[in-house]
C-alpha positions in Angstrom: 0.0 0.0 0.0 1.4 3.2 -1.2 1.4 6.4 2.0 0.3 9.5 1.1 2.4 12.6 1.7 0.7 13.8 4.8 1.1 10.3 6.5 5.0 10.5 5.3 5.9 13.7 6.5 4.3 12.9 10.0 6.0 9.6 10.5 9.2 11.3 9.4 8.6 14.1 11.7 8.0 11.9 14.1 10.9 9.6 14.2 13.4 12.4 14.2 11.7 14.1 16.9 11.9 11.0 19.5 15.5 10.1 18.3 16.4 13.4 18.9 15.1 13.2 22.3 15.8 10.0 23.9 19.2 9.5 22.8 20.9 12.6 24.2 19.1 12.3 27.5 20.6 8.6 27.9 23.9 10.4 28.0 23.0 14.2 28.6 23.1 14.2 32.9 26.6 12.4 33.2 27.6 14.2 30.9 26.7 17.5 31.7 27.6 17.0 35.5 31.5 16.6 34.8 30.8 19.3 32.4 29.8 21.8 34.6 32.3 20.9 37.1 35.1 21.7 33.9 33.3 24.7 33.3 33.3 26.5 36.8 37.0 25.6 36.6 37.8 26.9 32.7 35.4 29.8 33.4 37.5 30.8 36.6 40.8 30.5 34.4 39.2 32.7 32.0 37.8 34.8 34.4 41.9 35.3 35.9 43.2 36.5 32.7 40.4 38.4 31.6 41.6 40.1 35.1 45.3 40.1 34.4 44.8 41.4 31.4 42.6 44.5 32.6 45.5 45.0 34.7 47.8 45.0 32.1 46.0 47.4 30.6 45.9 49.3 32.9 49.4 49.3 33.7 49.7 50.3 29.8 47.1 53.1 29.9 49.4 54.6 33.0 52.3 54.8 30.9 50.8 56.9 28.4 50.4 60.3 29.7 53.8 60.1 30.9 55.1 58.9 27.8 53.4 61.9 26.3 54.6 64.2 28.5 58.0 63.1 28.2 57.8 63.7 24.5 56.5 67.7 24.7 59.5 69.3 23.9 58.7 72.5 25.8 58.5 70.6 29.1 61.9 68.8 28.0 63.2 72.0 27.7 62.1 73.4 31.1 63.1 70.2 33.0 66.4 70.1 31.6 66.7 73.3 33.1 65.4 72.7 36.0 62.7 75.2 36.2 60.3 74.2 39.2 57.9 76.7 38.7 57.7 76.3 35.2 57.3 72.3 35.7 54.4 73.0 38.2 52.4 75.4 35.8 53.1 73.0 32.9 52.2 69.1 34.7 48.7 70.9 35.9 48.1 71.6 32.9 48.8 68.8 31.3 46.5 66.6 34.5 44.2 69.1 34.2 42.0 66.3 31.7 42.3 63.3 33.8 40.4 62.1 36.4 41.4 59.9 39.4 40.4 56.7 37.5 43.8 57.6 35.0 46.3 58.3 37.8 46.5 59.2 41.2 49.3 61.4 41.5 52.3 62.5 39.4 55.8 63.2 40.3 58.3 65.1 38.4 62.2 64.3 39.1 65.0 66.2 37.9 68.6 64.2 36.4 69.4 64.3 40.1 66.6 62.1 41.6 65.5 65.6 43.5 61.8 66.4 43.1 60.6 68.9 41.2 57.0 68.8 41.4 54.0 66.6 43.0 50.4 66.7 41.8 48.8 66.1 44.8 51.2 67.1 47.8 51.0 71.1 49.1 55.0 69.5 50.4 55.9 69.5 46.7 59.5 69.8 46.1 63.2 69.0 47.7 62.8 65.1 48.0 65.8 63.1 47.0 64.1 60.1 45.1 67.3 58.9 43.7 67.5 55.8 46.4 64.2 54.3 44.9 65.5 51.4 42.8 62.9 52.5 40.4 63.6 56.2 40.2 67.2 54.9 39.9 66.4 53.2 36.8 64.6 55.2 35.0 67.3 58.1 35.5 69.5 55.5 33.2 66.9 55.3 30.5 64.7 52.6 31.5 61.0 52.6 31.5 59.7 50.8 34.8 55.9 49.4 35.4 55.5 47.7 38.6 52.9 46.9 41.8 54.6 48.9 44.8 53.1 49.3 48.4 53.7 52.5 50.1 53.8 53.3 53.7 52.4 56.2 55.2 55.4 58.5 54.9 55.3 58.0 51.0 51.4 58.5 51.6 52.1 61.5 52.7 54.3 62.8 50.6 52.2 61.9 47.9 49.1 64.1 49.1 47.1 60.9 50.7 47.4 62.0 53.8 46.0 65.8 55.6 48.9 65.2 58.0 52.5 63.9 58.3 52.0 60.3 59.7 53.5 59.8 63.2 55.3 56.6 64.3 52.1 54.7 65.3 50.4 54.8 62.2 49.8 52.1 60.0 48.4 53.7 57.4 49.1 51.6 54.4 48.5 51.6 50.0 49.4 49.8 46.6 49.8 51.9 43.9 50.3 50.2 40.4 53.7 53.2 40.0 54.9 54.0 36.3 58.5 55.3 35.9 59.5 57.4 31.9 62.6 59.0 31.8 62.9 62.6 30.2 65.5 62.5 27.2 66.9 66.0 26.2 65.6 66.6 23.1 67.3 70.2 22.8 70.3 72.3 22.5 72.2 74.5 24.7 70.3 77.9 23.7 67.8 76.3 25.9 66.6 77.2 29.6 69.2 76.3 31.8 71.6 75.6 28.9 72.1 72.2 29.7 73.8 69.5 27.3 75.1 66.3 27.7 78.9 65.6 27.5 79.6 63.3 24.8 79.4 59.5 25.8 76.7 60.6 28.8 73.3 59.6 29.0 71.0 62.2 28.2 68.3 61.6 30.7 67.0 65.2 32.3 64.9 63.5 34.5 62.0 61.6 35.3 58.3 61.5 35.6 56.7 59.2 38.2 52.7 58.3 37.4 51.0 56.3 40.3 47.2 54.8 40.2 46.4 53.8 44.0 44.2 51.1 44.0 42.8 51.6 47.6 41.6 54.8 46.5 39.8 53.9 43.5 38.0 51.1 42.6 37.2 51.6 38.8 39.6 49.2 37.9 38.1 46.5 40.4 34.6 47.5 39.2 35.9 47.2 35.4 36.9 43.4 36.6 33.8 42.6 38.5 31.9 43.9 35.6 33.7 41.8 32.8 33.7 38.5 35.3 31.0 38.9 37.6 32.8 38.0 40.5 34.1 39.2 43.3 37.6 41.1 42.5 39.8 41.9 45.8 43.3 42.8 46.4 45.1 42.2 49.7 48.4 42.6 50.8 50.2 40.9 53.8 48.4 43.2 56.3 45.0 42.7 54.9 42.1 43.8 52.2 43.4 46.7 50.3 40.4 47.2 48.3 37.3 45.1 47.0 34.4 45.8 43.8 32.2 44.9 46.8 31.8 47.5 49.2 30.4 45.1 51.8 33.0 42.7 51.0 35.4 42.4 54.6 37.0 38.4 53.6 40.2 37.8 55.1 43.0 35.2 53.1 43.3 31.5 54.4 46.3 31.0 56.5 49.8 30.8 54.9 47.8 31.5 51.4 50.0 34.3 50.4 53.0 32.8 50.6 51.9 29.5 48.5 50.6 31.7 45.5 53.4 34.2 45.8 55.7 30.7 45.7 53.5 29.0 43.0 55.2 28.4 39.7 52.1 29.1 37.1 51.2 32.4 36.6 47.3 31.7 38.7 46.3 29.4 41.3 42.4 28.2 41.7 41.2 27.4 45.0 37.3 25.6 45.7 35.7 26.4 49.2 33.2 23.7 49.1 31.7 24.8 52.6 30.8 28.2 51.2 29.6 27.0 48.0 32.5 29.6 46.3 35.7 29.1 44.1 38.2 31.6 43.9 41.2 32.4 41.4 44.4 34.0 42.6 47.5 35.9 41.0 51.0 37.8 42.6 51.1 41.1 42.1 54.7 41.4 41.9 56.9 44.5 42.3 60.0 45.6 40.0 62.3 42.8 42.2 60.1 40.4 41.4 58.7 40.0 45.0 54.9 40.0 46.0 53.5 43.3 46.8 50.1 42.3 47.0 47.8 39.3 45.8 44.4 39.7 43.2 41.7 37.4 44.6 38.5 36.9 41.8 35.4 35.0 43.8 32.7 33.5 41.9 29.7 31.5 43.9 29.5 27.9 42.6 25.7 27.3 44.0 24.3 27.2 41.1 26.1 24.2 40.0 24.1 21.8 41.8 20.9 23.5 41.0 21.8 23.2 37.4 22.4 19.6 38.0 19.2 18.9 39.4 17.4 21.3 37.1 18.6 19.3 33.9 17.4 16.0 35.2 14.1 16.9 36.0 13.5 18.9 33.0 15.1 16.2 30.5 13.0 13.5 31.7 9.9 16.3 31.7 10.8 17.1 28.4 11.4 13.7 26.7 7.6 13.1 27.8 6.0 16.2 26.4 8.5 16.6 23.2 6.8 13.2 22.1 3.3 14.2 22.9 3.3 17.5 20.9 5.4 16.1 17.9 2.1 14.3 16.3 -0.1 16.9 16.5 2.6 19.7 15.5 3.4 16.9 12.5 -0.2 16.9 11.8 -0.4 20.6 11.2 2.9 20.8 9.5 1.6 18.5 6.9 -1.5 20.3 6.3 0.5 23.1 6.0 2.3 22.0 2.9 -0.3 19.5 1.4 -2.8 22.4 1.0 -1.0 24.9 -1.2 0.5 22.2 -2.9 -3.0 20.7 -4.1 -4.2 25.0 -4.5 -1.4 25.3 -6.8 -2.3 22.1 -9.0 -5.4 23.3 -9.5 -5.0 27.2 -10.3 -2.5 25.5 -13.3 -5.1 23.2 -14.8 -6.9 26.5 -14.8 -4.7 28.7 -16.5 -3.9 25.8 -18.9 -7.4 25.9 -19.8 -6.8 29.6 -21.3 -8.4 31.6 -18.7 -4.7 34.0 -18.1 -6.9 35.9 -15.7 -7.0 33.9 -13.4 -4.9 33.9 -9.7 -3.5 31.2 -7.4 -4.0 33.1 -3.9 -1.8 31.1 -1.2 -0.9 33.2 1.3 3.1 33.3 2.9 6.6 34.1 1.7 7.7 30.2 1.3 9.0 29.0 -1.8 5.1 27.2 -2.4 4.0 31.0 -2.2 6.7 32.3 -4.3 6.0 29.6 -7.2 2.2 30.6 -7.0 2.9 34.1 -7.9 5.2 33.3 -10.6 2.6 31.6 -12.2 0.3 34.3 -11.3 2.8 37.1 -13.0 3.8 35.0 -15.6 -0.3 34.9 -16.6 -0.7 38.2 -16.4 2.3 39.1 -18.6 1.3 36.8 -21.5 -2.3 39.0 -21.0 -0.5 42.2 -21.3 1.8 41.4 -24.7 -1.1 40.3 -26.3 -3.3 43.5 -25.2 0.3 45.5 -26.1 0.1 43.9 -29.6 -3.4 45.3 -30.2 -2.6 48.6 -29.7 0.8 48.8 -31.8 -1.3 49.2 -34.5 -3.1 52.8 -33.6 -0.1 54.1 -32.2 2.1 53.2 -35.8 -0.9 55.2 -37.1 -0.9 58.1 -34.6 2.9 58.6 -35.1 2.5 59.9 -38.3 0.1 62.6 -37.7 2.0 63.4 -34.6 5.5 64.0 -36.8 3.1 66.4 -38.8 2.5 68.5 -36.0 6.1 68.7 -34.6 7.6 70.0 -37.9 5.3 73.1 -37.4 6.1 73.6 -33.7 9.8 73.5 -34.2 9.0 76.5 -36.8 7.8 78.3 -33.7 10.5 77.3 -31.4 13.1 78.8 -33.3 11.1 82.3 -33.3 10.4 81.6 -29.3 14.6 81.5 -29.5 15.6 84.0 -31.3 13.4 86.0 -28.6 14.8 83.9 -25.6 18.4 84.9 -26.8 17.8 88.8 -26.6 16.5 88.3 -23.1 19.6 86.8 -21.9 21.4 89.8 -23.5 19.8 91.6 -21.4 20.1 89.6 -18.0 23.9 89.3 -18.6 24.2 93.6 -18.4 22.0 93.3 -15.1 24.5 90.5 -13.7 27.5 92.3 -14.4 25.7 95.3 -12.4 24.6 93.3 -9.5 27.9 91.8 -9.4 29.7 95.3 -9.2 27.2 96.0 -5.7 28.1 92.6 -4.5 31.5 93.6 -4.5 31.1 96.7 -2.8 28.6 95.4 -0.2 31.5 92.8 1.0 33.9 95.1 0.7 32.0 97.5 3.1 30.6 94.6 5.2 34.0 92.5 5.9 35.8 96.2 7.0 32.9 96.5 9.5 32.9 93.4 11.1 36.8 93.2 11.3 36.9 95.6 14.3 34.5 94.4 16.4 35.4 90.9 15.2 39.2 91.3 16.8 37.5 93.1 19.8 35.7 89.4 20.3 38.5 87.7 19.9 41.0 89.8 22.0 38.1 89.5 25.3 37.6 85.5 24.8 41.2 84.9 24.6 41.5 87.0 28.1 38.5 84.8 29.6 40.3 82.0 28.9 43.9 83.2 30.2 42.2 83.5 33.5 42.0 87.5 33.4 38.6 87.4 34.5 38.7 84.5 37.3 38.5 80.8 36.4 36.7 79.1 34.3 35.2 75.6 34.4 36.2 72.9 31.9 33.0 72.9 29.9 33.1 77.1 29.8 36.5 76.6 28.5 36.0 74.4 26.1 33.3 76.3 24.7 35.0 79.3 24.7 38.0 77.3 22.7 35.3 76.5 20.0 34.3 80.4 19.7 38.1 81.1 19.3 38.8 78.6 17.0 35.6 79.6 14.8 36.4 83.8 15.4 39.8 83.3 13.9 38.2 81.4 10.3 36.3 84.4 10.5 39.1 86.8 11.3 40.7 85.0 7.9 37.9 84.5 5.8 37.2 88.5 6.6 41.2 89.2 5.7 40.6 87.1 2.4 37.5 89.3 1.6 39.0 93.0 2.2 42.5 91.5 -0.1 39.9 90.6 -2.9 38.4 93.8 -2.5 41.6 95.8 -2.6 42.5 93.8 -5.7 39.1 94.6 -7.7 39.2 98.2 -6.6 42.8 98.6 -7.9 43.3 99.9 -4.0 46.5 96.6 -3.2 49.6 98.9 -2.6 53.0 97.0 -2.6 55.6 97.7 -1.0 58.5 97.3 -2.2 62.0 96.0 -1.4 64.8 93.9 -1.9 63.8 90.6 -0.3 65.6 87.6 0.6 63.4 85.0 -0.6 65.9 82.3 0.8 65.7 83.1 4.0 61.5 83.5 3.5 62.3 79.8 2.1 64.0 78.6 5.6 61.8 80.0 7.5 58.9 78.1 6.3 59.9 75.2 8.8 59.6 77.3 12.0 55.9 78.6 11.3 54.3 75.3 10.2 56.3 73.0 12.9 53.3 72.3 14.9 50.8 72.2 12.1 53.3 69.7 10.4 54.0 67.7 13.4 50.1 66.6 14.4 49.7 66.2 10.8 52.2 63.6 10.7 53.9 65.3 7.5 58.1 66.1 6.5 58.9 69.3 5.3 62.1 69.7 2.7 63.0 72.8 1.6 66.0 73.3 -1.1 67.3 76.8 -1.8 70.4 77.1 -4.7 73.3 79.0 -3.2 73.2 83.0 -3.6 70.0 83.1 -4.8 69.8 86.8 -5.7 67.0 88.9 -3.9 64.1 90.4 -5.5 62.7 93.6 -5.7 58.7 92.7 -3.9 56.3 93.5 -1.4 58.0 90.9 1.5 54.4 90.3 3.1 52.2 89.8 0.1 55.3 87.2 -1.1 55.1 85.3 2.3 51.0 85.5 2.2 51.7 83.6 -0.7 54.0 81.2 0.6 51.7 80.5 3.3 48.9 79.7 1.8 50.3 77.4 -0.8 52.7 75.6 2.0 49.1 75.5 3.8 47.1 74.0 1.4 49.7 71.6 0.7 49.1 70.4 4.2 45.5 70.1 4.1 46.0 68.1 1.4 48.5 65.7 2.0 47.1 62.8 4.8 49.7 61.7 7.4 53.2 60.6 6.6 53.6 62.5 3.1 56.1 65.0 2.2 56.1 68.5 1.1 59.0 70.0 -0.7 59.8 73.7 -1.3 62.1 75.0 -3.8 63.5 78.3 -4.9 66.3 78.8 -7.5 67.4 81.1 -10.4 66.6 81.0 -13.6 69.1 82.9 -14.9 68.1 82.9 -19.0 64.8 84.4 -18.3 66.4 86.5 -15.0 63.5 85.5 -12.9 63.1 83.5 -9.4 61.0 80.2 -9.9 59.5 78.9 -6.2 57.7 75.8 -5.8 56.0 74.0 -3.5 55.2 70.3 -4.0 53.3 67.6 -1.9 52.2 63.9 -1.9 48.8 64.3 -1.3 45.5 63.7 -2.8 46.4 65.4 -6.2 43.8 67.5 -8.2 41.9 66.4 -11.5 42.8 67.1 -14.7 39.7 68.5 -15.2 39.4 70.5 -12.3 43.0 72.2 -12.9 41.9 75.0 -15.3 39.3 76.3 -12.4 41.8 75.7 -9.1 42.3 79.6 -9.4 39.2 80.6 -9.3 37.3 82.4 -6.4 35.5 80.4 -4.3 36.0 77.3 -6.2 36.9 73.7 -4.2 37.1 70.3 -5.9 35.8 68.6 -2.7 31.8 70.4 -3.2 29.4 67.8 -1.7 28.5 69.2 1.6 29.7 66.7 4.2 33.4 67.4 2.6 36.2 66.6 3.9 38.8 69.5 3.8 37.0 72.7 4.7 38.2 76.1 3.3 36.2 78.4 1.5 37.8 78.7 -1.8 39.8 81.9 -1.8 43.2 81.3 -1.1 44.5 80.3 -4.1 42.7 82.9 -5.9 44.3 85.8 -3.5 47.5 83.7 -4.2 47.3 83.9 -7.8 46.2 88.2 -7.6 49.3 88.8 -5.8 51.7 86.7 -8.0 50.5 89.0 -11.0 50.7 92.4 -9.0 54.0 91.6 -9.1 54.5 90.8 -12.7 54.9 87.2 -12.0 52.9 83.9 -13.3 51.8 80.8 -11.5 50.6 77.0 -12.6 49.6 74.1 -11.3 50.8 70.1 -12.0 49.1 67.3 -10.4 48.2 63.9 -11.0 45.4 62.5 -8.0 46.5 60.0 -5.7 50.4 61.0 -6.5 50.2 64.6 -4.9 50.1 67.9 -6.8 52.9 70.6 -8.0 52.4 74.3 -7.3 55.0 76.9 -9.6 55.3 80.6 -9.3 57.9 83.0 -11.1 58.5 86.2 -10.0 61.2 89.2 -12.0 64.0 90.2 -10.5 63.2 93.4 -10.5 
């Protein structure tokens, strides 16, 4: 006897659906208990080096604002010279942006081990810290990272304490300590005209970065938050600190020395009475000996429940799994029979000629999706042949329509000829509206300059403290009116030199300049525009290069906004190049200034001159200027009888040329 497809697909469904069942239970609960067991233990491992390496990072992320300290030349040059006050006003500043949960404290130290400076101690200066075998090595050029606990006189003197600690206190910390040394980066022209002899080391000093962890517990809340579990830190006297705050657990006898002794990096340890396990790790100073241990707790209580929990519900399960899986075969069948026998039909139909017609099963399952093909394929073969009736009249309109169009293009051309003396007419009326535009921002950019630099000359007072202090956010938004003041300031300058230029009202002032020193210079004004845009500056200037005869400022204007653009334009670790040399056949000084960057268009290069014109135009571009410089560039070449052009290629960087006469 042959089954039908309903009966099929529920005996199927119904076979994999109790094999499914039965035979991972017959193995699931052994299984699983010695899994769990495995799992408290792997998670707990896990759980340890998720922790170590939070501390880690942490012991990474305290290097960093020493190490970028240690790099500002400035405070290289004020250290090397020793110049406490100047070291004070210059490491607030700098700690000004952290909070506690980046450091605690920070300690400046001079070549000498003497301190300089402490962020957090009123008693700042005069301490010999040359004795502290990490001090000591940093002042030989090593960078040290190290657990260290600190008594209460080195509380003290670190600004955790109100009052000097007598001999009975007990006061106690650990402080994860990072020691940079300060390389002189600079000559002897500098403060304190220091310079090492040759064969010395040039350490100037040394700055000391400490994060005390029983003062903060962001890092132990960071921990707890990544493991859920407890995360402690005790030291041979006690509990430190703890992500619980109600937490007061004290280490089982002689555990501190066993882990400090252990030979792998963590040690586990199961207290079975209190249901917990616990993973432990050395936190070890720059001798290698303990400072302190790292406890992580985790409750195993829920390992028995899950036991339980699994054998009950497997055996529950099993039961009702069985149970449901005829009737949901049942339905399931239906399910697919149905539109299946729907979809039979509706094509005997169509078949029949009746292209009308629709096979409605509702869904979005490949059944569905063959129904309305049929359906759309129907209804397309209706369409052509409707399409194929008509082609007929519209062959037929086409003709009397081509009849029509031959006399309207007769009238077009008279609508033209009139359209043509119109724009005649509109061009006078731009020319004229474009001669008031000029004046308008002409008149407009001279009035706003003054009270523009008024602006700018009060904010820049509010924020040098002339006024009282200000609090981070006012500063910052003051910052952000400075910053957007100054574009104006410029785009205002740009405006009153294009209106000079139109007006015939640019005066130059003549003399003889020494465009090889204008050349050299270059290097000194756009240092620390070059340095955070991660770009080289070369500039090559041929020997007695004669000086020409020009208006010194409206040369260097020049200069600086081609050397400007050129690092806009270049992304970080190009190279610009500037050249000046003679070209003695023509008697003329050729200067250039070449970069790397993103190059300009071919098609763009025959408008990069013109006012107010950028190659990047969407709105949300990327390099924002407003178009004029190297059209105010390009004016003030020609004042002085001189030519400029461009070479580029995109992608390979672009080439910017200017000649100027000797005389």
């Amino acid at each position: 006897m042959r089954l039908g497809l309903t009966t099929r697909i529920v005996f199927s469904f119904l076979v994999v659906v109790a094999v499914s069942i039965s035979v991972p239970s017959l193995y699931g609960f052994s299984y699983l208990s010695r899994l769990i067991y495995q799992e408290a233990q792997l998670k707990m491992e896990s759980d340890i080096e998720i922790a170590n390496l939070l501390l880690k990072q942490k012991k990474q992320s305290l290097l960093m604002p020493a190490r970028v300290l240690s790099k500002d030349i400035s405070f290289n040059r004020i250290l090397a010279g020793r110049v406490g006050d100047l070291v004070k006003v210059r490491v607030k500043y700098f700690v000004r942006g952290l909070s506690e949960s980046d450091l605690t404290y920070m300690t400046v130290v001079d070549r000498d081990g003497i301190v300089l400076f402490r962020s957090q101690a009123a008693y700042s200066t005069g301490d010999n810290m040359s004795g502290d075998p990490a001090v000591r090595r940093a002042l030989k050029g090593e960078e040290v990272i190290t657990f260290k606990r600190l008594g209460p006189y080195e509380l003290w003197q670190e600004g955790q304490l109100a009052e000097p600690p007598d001999e009975s206190s007990h006061a106690e910390g650990l402080a994860i300590v990072a020691v940079v040394p300060v390389y002189m980066q600079t000559g002897p022209e500098d403060i304190g005209g220091f310079q090492a002899a040759p064969g010395e080391n040039e350490v100037v000093g040394a700055i000391i970065v400490g994060y005390l962890l029983n003062r903060d517990k962001t890092l132990l809340a960071e921990i707890h938050g990544r493991t859920r579990g407890i995360a402690s830190i005790y030291t041979a006297g006690g509990l430190v600190n703890s992500s619980d705050a109600s937490w007061n657990g004290e280490l089982r006898k002689g555990l501190f020395r066993e882990v400090a002794g252990s030979k792998t990096r963590s040690s586990i340890v199961r207290y079975g009475r209190s249901g917990e396990i616990a993973g432990y790790v050395a936190l070890r100073g720059y001798d290698n000996r303990p400072a302190a241990l790292f406890e992580l707790r985790s409750s195993t209580v829920w390992i028995n429940k899950a036991k339980y929990a699994s054998l009950r519900d497997n055996f529950f399960f099993t039961l009702i799994g069985i149970a449901m899986a005829f009737g949901l075969g049942l339905v399931l069948a239906r399910r697919i029979t149905d539109p299946v026998q729907r979809l039979r039909k509706g094509a005997e139909e169509i078949g029949r000629g009746n292209l009308m017609h629709r096979i409605d099963i509702p869904g979005d399952d490949e059944i569905s999706q063959l129904a309305d093909a049929f359906n759309d394929m129907s209804v397309r073969l209706f369409r052509s042949m409707e399409e194929m009736r008509m082609s007929k009249r519209q062959i037929e309109d086409y003709s009397q329509r081509l009849k029509s169009a031959h006399s309207s293009l007769e009238m077009y051309s008279r609508e033209l000829e009139k359209v043509n003396q119109e724009l005649l007419k509109s061009n006078i009326n731009l020319r004229k509206a474009n001669e008031v535009k000029d004046t308008f921002l002409s008149t407009v950019s001279h009035e706003l300059k003054t009270p523009l630099t008024t602006i700018i000359g009060y904010i820049s007072m509010l924020l040098e403290g002339a006024l009282g202090p200000l609090a981070d956010e006012q500063r910052q938004s003051l910052d952000v009116v400075l910053r957007r003041g100054r574009n104006l300031q410029a785009l205002i300058s740009d405006l009153l030199n294009l209106s000079r230029i139109d007006a015939g009202r640019m005066e130059l002032r003549r003399s003889y300049v020494d465009l090889g020193k204008e050349l050299r210079s270059l290097e000194e004004v756009f240092s620390e525009r070059l340095k955070e845009a991660g770009l080289s500056l070369e500039i090559f200037v041929e020997d007695n290069l004669p000086h020409v005869y020009a208006d010194r400022d409206r040369i260097n204007q020049a200069l600086f906004n081609l050397t400007g653009n050129a690092i806009k334009f270049t992304p970080s670790g190009g190279l610009i190049t500037v050249q000046g040399r003679h070209r003695k056949e023509e008697n003329l000084i050729e200067i250039s200034v070449t970069d790397t960057g993103i190059g300009v268009p071919e098609s763009e290069q025959g408008h990069i001159f013109e006012r107010f014109y950028q190659v990047d135009k969407h709105d949300g571009r990327e390099f924002a200027g407003t178009g004029l410089g190297l059209a105010i560039t390009k004016e003030l070449i020609e004042l002085h009888g001189g030519r400029i052009s461009i070479e580029s290629r995109p992608g390979r960087g672009s080439a910017f040329t200017f000649t100027l006469p000797l005389k």
